[in-house]
N, C-alpha and C positions, 0 to 999 in steps of 0.2 A: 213765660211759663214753660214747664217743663212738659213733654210728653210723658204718655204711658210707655213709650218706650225708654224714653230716658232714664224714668224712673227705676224700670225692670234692670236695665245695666247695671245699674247700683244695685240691688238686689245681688245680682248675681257677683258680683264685686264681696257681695257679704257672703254667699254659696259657697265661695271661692274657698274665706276664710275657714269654713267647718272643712272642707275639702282636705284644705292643709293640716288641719286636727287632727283629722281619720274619724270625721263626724259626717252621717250624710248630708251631702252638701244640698241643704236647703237656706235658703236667705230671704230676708221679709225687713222691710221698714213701713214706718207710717208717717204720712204727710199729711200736711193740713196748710192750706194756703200759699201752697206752691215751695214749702219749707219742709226738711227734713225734721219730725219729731226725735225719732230712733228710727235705731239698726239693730237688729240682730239678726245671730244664726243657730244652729239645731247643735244645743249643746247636753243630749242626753249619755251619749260615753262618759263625758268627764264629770258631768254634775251626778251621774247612776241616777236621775230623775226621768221617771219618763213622759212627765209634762212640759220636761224643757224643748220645745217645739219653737224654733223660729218663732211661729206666729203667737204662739202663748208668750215668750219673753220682750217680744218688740210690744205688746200691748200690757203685759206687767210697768217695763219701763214707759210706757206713754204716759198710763194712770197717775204712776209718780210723778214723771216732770211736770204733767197738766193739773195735778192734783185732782186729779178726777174719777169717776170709775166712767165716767161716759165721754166717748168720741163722737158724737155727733158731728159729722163734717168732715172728719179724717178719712183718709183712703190708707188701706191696705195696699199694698206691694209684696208679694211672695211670688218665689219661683216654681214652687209644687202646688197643685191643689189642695187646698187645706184638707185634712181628715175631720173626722165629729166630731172630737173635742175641741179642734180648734175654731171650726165651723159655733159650735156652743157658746166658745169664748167673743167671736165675731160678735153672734145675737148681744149675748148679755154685755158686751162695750159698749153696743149702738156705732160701729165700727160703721159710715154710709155707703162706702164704695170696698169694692174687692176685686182687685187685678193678681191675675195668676200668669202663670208661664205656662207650664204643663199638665194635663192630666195626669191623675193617681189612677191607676186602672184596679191598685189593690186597697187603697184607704178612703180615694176621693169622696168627698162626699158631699161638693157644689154640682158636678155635672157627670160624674164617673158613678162609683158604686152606691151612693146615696143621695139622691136629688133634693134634698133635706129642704131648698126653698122654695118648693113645688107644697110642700104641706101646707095647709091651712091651720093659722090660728096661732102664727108668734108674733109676738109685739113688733117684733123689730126683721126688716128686709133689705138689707143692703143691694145697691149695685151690682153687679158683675161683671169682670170683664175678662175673659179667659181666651188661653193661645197666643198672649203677648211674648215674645220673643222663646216661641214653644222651640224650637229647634237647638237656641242655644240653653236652655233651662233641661231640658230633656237627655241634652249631651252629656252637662256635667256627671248628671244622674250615674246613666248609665257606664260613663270615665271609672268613676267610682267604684260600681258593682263589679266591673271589670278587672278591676285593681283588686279588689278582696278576693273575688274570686282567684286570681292568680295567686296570691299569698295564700 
């Protein structure tokens, strides 16, 4: 079986890819039984969506290949802290575990600006598992912001 860290590499392997885009490079898959379901990355430049979120498109695509709207048993893999929307989308998949890289100090909203699983009274509370390979998740980020900023 793989590690949380193993898993995270690959994520970021997908970060990589919005990177090379000129998309912020955030990357997210979802696993279920030691198996990669999907991959994806934060494709809002190119789709002009602004729900295309990593974590919104790797659990679009899960729902399909599972034929399901519920993950029960699947784990989350993203590089960023999720924000609320995506954090919403978690709850309502039944998404059961949730591995991050980095805090969002401006969108988080597992353990940064929103503690959204401290509230009482949602059906559904995943796992969590945050700060997994935060230095190199944090790097990309910031690679990034640094590059725009200079252009």
């Amino acid at each position: 079986m793989k590690t949380d860290i193993e898993w995270m590499e690959i994520a970021l392997k997908e970060a990589q890819k919005a990177f090379d885009e000129d998309e912020v490079p955030i990357g997210a898959l979802i696993v279920y039984k030691d198996k990669i379901i999907t991959k994806a990355h934060n494709k809002k430049e190119k789709s002009k969506k602004a729900t295309a979120h990593a974590e919104i498109l790797a659990i679009e695509k899960a729902n399909k290949k599972v034929g399901d709207w519920r993950l029960n048993g699947y784990t989350l893999y993203v590089t960023v802290e999720p924000c609320l929307m995506c954090v919403g989308a978690i709850i309502q998949s039944r998404i059961s575990k949730v591995v991050y890289g980095t805090s969002d100090i401006k969108f988080g909203a597992i353990d940064s600006i929103v503690k959204t699983f401290s509230f009482k009274g949602w059906n559904h509370y995943p796992q969590v598992k945050g700060g997994v390979l935060k230095d190199e998740c944090a790097k990309i980020i910031s690679q990034y912001f640094t590059q725009k900023r200079v252009k």
